[in-house]
N, C-alpha and C positions, 0 to 999 in steps of 0.2 A: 504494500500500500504506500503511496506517494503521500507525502506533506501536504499540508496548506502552503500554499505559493506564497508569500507576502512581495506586491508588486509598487514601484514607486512611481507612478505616470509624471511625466515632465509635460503640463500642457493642462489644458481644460477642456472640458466638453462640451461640442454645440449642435446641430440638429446632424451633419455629417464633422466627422472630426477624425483627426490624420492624428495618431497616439504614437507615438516613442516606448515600445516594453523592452526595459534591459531581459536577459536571463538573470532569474533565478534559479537557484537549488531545488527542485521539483518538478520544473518543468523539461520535456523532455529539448535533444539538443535544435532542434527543428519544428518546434512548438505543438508538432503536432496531436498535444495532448491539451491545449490550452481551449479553454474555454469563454466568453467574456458574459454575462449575463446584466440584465439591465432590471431595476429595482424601483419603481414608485411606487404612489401612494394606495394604489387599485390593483399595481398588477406584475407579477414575476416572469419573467420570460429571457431565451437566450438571444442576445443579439446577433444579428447579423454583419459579420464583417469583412474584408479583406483586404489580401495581407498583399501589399505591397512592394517591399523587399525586408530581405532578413541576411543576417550572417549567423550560420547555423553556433551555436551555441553562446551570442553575445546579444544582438538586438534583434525587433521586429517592428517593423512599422506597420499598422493596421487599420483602414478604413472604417468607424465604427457611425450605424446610423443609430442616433439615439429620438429621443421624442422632445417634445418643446417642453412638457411640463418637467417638474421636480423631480428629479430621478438617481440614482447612482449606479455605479459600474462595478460591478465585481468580477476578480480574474480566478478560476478554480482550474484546476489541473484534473489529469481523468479521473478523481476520487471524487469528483463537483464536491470538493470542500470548500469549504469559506477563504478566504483568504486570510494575509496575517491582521489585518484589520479587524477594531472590536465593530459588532454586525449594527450594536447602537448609533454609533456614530456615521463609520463607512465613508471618510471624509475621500475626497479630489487633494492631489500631489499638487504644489507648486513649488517650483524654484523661483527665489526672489534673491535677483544679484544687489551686492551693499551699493548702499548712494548716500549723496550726502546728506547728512542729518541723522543717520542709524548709528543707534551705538555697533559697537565692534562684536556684541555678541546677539544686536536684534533684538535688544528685552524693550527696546523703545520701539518697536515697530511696533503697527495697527490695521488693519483690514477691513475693508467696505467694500459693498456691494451696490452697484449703483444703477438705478433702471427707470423705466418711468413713474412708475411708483416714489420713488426719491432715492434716499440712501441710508443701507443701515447697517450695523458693526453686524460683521461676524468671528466669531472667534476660530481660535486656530490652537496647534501644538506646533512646536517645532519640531523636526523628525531628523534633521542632522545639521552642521551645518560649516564653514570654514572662516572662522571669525574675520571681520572684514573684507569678506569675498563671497560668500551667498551662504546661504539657507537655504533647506527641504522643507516645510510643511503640508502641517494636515488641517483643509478647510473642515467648518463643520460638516460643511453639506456644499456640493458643484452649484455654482449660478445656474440660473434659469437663462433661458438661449436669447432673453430680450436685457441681460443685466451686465454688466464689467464690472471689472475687481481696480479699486485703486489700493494701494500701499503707501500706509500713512507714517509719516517716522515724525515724532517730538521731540521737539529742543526745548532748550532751557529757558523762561521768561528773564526778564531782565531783574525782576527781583532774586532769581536764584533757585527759586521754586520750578522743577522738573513737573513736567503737567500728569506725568502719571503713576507721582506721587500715589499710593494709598488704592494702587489701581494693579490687579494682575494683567502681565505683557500683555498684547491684545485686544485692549478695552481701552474706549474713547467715548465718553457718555453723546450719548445718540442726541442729545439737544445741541451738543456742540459742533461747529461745523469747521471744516478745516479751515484757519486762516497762512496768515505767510510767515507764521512757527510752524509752518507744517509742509516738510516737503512730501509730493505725492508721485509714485510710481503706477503709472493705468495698464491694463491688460484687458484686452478683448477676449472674446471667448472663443476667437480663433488663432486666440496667442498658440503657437507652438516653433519656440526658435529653438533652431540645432543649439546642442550645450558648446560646439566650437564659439558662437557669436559672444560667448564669455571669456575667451582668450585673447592678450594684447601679445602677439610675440614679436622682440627684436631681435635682428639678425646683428653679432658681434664678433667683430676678429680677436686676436691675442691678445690684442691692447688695449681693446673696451672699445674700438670706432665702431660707430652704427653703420651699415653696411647697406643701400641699397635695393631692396627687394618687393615684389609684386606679391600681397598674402588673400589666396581665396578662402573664404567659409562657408563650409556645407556639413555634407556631412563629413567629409575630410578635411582638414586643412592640407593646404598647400602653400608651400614658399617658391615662387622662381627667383633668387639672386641676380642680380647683375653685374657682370664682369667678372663672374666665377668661374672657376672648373666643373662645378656643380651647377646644374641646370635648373632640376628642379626637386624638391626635397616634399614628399606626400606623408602624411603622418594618418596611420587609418586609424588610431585608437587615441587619438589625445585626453588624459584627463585632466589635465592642466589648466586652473580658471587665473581668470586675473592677468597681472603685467606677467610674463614671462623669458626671456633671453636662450639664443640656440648659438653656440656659437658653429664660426665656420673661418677656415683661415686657405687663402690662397698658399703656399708652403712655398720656399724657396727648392732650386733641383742641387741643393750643392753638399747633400747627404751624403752620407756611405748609403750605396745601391746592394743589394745580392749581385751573385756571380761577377762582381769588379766594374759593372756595368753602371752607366749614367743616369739619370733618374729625366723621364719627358714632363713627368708632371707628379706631383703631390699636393695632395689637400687632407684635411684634418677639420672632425668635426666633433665639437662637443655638445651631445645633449644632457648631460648628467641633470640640468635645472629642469625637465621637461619630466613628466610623468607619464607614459607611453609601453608599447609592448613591441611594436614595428611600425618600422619606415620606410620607402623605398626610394635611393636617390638618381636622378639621372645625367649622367656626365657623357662627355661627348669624348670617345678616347685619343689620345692621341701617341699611344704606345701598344704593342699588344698582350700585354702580358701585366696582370692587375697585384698586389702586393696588399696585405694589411699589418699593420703594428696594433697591436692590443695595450701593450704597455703604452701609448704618447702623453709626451709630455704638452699641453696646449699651449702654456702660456712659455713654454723655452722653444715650441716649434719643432719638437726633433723626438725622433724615437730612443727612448729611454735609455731600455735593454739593443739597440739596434737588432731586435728580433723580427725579422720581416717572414712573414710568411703567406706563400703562393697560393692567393683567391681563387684566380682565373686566370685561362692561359686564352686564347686565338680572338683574342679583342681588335676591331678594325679598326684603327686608326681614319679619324674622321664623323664615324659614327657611332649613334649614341648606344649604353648598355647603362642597364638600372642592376643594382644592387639594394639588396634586405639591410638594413640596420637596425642595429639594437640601443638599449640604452649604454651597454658597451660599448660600442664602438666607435673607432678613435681615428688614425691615421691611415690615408694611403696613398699609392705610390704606381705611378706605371712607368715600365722598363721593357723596352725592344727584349726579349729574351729568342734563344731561339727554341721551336717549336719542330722543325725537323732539320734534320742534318743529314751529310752525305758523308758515311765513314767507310776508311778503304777495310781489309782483310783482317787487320791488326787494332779494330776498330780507334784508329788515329781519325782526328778529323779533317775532311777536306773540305768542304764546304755549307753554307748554310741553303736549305733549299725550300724555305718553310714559305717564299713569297710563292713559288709555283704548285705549293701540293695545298694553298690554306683553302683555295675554292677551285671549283667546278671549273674552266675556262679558256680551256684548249690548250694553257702553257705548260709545256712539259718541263721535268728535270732536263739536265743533263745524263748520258747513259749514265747508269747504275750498274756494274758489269760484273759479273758471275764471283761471287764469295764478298763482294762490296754489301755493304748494310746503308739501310735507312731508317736512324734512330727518330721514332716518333714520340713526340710527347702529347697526353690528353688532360681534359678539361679535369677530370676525377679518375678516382680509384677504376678500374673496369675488372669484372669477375669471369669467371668461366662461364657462364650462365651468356656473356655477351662476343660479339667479334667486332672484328676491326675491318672495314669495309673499304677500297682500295678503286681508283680509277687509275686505271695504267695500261703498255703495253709492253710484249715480249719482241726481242728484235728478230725474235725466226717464232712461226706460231709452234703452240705447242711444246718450247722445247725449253722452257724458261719457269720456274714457281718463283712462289714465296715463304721460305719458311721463317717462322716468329718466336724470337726466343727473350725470355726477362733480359734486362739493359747488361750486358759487360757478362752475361755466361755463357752455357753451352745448354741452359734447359729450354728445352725445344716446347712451345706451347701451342701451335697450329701451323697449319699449312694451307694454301692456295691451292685450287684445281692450275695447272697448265693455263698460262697466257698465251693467247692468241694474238695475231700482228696487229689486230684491229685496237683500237681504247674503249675498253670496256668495264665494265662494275666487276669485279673481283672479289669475296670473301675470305678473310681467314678465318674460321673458329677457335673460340681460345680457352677449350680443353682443358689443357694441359694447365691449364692453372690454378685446377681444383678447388682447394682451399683457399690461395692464395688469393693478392690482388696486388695489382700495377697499374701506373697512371705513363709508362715509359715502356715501349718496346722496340728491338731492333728488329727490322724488316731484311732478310739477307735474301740477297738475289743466288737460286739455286739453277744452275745448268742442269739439265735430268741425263747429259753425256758430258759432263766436267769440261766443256769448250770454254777457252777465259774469253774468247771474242763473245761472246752471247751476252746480251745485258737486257733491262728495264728499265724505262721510263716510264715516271707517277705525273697524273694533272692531278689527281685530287684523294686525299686522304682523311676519310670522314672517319667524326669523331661524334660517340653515340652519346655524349653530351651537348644536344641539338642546342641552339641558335637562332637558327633560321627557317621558316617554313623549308620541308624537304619531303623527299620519295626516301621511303624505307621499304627494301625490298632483299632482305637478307632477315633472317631470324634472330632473337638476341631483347635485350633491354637498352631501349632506350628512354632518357633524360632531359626535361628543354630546364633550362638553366637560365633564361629570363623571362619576359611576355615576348609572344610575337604575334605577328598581324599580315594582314595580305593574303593574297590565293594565286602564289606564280604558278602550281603545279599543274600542266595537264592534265583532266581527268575527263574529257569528252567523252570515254568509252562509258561512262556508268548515266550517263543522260544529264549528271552537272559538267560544267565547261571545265572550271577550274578545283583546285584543294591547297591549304595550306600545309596540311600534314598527309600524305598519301601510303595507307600500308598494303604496300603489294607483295605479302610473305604472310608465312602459319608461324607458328609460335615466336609472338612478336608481344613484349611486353614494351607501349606508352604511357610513360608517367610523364603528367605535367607537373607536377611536384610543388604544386600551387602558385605554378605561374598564370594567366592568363594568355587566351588566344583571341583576338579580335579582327574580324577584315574592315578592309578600308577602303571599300567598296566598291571591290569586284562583283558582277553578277552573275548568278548562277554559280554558287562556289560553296562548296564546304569546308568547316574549318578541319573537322577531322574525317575521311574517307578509308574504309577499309575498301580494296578496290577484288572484288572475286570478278569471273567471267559468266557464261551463260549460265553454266555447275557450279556446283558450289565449291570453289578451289582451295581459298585460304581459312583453316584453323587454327582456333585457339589461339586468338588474337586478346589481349587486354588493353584497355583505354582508362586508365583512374588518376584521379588526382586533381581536377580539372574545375576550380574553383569560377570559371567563366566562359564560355564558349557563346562569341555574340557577335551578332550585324551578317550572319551569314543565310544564304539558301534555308542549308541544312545547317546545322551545329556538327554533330556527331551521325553518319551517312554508312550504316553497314548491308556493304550490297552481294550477293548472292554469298554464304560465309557459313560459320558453322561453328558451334560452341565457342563462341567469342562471348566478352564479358566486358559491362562500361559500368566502375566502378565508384562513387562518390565524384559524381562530375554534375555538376551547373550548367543547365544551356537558358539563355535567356538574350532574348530581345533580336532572334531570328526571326527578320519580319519581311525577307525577300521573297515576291512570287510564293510559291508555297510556304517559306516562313517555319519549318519543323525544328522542334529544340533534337529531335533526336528521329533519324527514319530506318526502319529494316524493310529489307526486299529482298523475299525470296533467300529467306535465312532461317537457319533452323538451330534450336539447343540456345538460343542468345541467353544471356543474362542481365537484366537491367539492375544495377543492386545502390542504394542510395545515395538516389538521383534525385536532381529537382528540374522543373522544368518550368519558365514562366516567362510571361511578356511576350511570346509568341505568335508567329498566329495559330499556330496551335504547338501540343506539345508534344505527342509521342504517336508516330503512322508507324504502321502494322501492316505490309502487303505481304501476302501469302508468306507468313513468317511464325516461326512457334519458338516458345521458350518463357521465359520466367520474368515480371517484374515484382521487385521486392522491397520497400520501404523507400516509396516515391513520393513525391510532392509536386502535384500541379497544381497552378493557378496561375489568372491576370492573362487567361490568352484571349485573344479574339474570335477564336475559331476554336474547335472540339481541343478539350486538353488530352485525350484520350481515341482515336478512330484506327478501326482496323476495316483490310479487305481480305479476307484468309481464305479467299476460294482459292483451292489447287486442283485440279481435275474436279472428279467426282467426288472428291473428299475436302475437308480444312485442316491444315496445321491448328493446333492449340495453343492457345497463352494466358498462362496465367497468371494471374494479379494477387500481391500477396499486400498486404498490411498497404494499401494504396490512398492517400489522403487527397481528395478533391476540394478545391474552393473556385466557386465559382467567380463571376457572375456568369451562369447560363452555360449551355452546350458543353456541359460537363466532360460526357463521354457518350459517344456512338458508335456503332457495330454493325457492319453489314456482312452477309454472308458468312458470317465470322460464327466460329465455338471459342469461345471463351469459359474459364471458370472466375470467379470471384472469391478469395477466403480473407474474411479479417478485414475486410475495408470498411473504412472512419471516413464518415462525411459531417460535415460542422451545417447544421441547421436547414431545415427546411429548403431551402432555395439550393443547396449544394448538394442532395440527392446522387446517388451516382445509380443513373438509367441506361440498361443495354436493351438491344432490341436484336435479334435477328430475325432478319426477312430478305 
């Protein structure tokens, strides 16, 4: 049995009203065990409402219709208990940021409610608060949809006497009316401001100078700098009210670098004054290879311990890359490093060749010839479980590999099929690594008749620490390592034009690792495409981690495939032409497992497809959150719906020609029904 939820609304309530619900301890992490009910004087009933956007275990924003008369809001969890509120009371939340005239801990403040009727005290508790910077209270009771709340603070008369002397905080005798000992704060009854619009932040370097910068308030803040290394700096959980300071320091390049090398650029960021969980900052590189100090010293400029250690390697000088930041983090640094190298027999080094193999591009190495290595470095650690995927050619077909062994030994961890004269996609698997892991391998060019004249040429050595929208078409785990966007990918064969991510291979594990994918407005494009052919060709594909998949076609597009699996991924606000957060075609065994899907114009299509959804969330589409067409022949594949939560408005879910089963599905009130039909 779950708790009584105790909920703190920031806002009021008015005939429609947009509510702010942090998580509480009780409610589950996706609310969908939340309930809202609505309480006058005649009548009990649950309200209807919907939910707008959420971040699964932190807020929820919720559309709530309430009624004009006297009424209150109560939030219960699937035990419909009470909340933590006493039931007599049952007051409305409000945040009241300090102004002048409050004392420091608000025992001078006062409350009224003002309407056409006139105005009259209502009293309140105080429910938390940060002295000289706001207060949480509890009204007695929510205004009525024709009244506003002013906030009345008391000063001292000029005899000395404090006016609410002999009076508990709160009280202001109702004959007295405010004069100008009285400053007043108003709120309408469709006050509801982001808690950001209570934060002042200054941008400060090493020396205390104020620094330039452009600050949005929403539900994020955001800082862009000017004349920085640092672009723009997004804070997705600020708790911080009031004056605040971030600093940020341009850093001189005249450091000790890693490897004896020069430094292109360092900057250094302190948020220690900020109260926060993550950040995300975006700088424009201009080196390839990213460096962070955890020990930096701010205000001396310079890493302490001179302990640097390797972020991120295949950075493009010129363009931008976002990086996560914590309240940790401190200094960093970019440094040309190299990323492949050309080493002879004796693995000595001959050259660097990390500008010809970093992309896709028709430049080749120079040969690489029979017992010669090419030492590659990657983004991370890579396991057995993955490979290293290879664009290159052999100078006679056929008569050239690849064998892969850990940096500077003789342990051999995969090999290449035979290169052909043509430039082609290559795989090595990497076996042989068992246990182990490496972020460094040598690539040794093998003659398969020991000729020293026989060699290879690499354009391109892909690193399964994605980047960039791309085609994955070798089996293996891959990684995207920041946000990315767009749809350059061919995918005309599947009936969309384009894809940002294209997987054309079976057991292929995509983690987006809670980066985001967005297009930028390509048409007809999917952000993520499993691509099978007429049969069903590629298995046991997985898709999770994917906290945004938006502005595409399709979101998530799996076409003719087989026991694949899209694991805790978000599609929302696919509103191209068809518009689906998520489509199966002609797919069987799939796995949908928690998922959301919304903003849409609809959210999850079904054509001749069977398999399993499991602890989903639709809502906010325009069109069916739910449609299948499951005619196969003379028969339909099945799909069934496990623990499935619908919020409307309307066209919930539809079914044509379809067998479906339904177990365990939660719909929130009357209007949100989940109706199948087949005919």
């Amino acid at each position: 049995m779950k708790q009584p939820v105790p909920i703190l609304f920031l806002g009021l309530l008015a005939i429609t009203q947009l509510v702010d619900i942090p998580y509480t301890e009780g409610l589950d992490d996706d609310f969908s065990n939340m309930i809202l009910q609505i309480v006058t004087d005649n009548d009990t009933y649950a309200a209807d409402y919907r939910i707008t956007d959420m971040e699964k275990g932190k807020w929820v924003k919720v559309n709530v219709t309430v009624p004009e008369v006297s009424h209150s809001l109560n939030v219960f969890s699937d035990t419909r208990e009470r909340n933590g509120f006493s039931s007599d009371t049952d007051p409305s939340i409000l945040e009241i940021s300090h102004m002048e005239g409050l004392e420091p801990d608000f025992s001078n403040m006062a409350i009224h409610f003002t309407g056409p009727e006139g105005s009259s005290e209502i009293s309140y508790s105080i429910v938390s608060l940060n002295e000289g910077e706001w207060a949480i209270i509890g009204l007695e009771r929510p205004p009525a949809g024709d009244e506003n709340i002013v906030v009345l603070a008391r000063i001292a008369r000029n005899n000395g006497e404090n006016e609410t002397d002999g009076e508990e905080p709160g009280g202001i005798p109702e004959d007295e009316a405010p004069d100008e000992n009285i400053t007043a704060q108003n709120f309408t009854t469709q006050q509801n401001e982001p808690l950001t619009e209570n934060v002042k932040l200054e941008l400060l370097d090493s020396s205390g100078k104020k620094l330039k910068s452009k600050v949005s308030r929403g539900k994020e803040i955001v800082i862009e700098p000017e004349g920085m290394p640092v672009k723009k700096i997004v804070f997705h959980d600020l708790k911080t009210r009031g004056n605040a300071s971030l600093g940020l320091d341009d850093v001189g390049e005249d450091l000790p670098a890693p490897q004896g090398k020069n430094w292109s650029e360092v900057y250094a960021i302190d948020p220690a004054a900020l109260d926060f969980t993550e950040a995300t900052i975006t700088v424009v590189a201009k080196a390839n290879a990213l460096y962070k100090c955890r020990n930096w010293d701010f205000e001396a400029g310079e890493c302490a311990d001179n302990n640097w250690v390797l972020l991120r390697r295949n950075l493009v000088p010129g363009k931008e890359y976002k990086i996560k930041i914590t309240p940790d983090d401190p200094g960093f640094g970019e440094i040309n490093v190299t990323a492949a190298e050309h080493l002879d027999v004796d693995r000595n080094f001959i050259e660097d060749v990390y500008v010809e193999v970093r992309e896709k591009d028709g430049i080749l190495t120079a040969a690489i010839p029979h017992e010669h290595y090419v030492r590659a470095y990657f983004s991370q650690n890579l396991t057995s479980s993955q490979g290293i995927t290879v664009v290159a050619r052999g100078s006679h077909g056929g008569k050239t590999f690849i064998r892969a062994f850990l940096p500077g030994t003789s342990t051999v961890i995969g090999e290449s099929e035979p290169l052909g004269s043509g430039v082609w996609e290559y795989y090595i698997p990497l076996e042989g690594l068992e246990d182990d892991t490496s972020d460094v391998f040598d690539l040794r060019t093998i003659s398969v008749d020991s000729d020293p004249e026989r060699f290879i040429e690499y354009d391109f050595i892909y690193d399964p620490v994605l980047t960039n929208c791309t085609e994955i078409n070798q089996s293996g785990l891959y990684t995207l390592n920041e946000d990315i966007g767009g749809a350059p990918i061919d995918s005309s064969e599947t009936g969309l034009l384009y894809s940002c991510i294209k997987i054309s291979a079976s057991n292929v594990t995509f983690d987006c690792n809670g980066y985001y994918i967005a297009n930028n407005g390509t048409d007809s494009a999917a952000g993520i495409l499993v691509n099978g052919s007429g049969s069903v060709d590629y298995t046991n594909v997985t898709i999770k981690n994917c906290p945004g998949i938006s502005g595409y076609d399709t979101g998530v597009y799996l076409y003719n495939t087989a026991q694949d699996r899209i694991q805790n991924v978000t599609v929302l606000e696919n509103t191209q032409t068809d518009g689906y957060g998520i489509s199966l075609y002609d797919t069987s065994s799939s796995n949908i497992t928690n998922c959301t899907a919304h903003s849409n114009n609809a959210g999850v299509f079904l054509f001749r497809s069977g398999g399993t959804l499991e602890d989903v969330i639709f809502y906010n589409h325009s069109g069916q959150d739910l449609a299948a067409n499951n005619a196969l022949g003379s028969s339909a594949r099945t799909f069934r719906l496990y623990r499935g939560l619908f919020r409307g408005p309307g066209n919930n879910a539809t079914s044509r020609y379809t067998n479906l089963s339904i177990n365990d599905s939660v719909a929130v009130g009357e209007a949100h029904q989940i109706g199948w039909t087949a005919n």
